[in-house]
N, C-alpha and C positions, 0 to 999 in steps of 0.2 A: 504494500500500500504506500505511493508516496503522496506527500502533500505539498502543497504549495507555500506553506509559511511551518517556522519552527514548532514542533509539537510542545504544548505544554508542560513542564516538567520533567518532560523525559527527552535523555542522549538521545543523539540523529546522524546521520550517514547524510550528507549533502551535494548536490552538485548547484553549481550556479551560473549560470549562461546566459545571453546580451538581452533575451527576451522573459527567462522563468527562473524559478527557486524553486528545487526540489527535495525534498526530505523525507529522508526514511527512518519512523521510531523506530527505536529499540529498547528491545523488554528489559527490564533491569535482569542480570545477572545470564542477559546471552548476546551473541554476538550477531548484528547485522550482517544483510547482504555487505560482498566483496565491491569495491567501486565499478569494477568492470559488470557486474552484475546488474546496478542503477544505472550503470550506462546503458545496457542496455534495452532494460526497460522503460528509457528516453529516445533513443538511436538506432534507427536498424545496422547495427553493427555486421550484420551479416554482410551487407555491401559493400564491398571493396571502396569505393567513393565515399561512401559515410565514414564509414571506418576512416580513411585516412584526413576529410576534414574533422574528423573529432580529435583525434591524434594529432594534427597541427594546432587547432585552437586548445588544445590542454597544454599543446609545447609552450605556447604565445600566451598564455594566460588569458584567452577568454573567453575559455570555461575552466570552472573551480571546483574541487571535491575538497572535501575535510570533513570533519567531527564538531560538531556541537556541545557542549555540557553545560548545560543550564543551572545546575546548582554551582557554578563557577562563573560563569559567563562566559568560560574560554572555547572562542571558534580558533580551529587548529586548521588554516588550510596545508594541503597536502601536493607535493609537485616541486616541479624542478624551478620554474617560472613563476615570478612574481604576476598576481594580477594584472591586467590593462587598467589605466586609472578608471575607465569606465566601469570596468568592474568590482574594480573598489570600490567607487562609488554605490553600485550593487548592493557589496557585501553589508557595509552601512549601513543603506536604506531600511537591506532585510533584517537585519540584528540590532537595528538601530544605535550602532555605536560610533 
């Protein structure tokens, strides 16, 4: 199940991209789907051509996966690449920080 905004009190598996926020809860004391897994419940990954624009815009930073924990506030993103400021701006908006 993902959602479009940070689930309430509960850890989340995210990605964030130039148009959506996506999040996926997780049950306290188990482990979420793998990123590639949310990816692909976003991307037909199976296409060669999706596949390899998603794979550039995660090299470029802009799309973002990371980890949530709301009893912290700490969003951890994940990746080799810094955001694009635009999705900075993003990440912000969505976490309001």
């Amino acid at each position: 199940m993902l959602l479009n905004s940070p689930p309430k009190g509960r850890a989340s598996r995210f990605v964030i991209t130039e148009e959506r926020a996506y999040f996926y809860p997780i049950a306290k004391g188990k482990n979420g789907p793998g990123t590639i897994d949310i990816l692909a419940r976003i991307f037909d990954l199976e296409d060669p051509e999706v596949f390899k624009d998603v794979s550039e815009r995660l090299l470029t930073g802009n799309v973002v996966r990371g980890h949530y924990a709301p009893s912290t506030g700490q969003v951890a993103i994940m990746g080799a690449s810094k955001p694009s400021a635009y999705l900075q701006r993003r990440i912000e908006d969505v976490f309001g920080v």
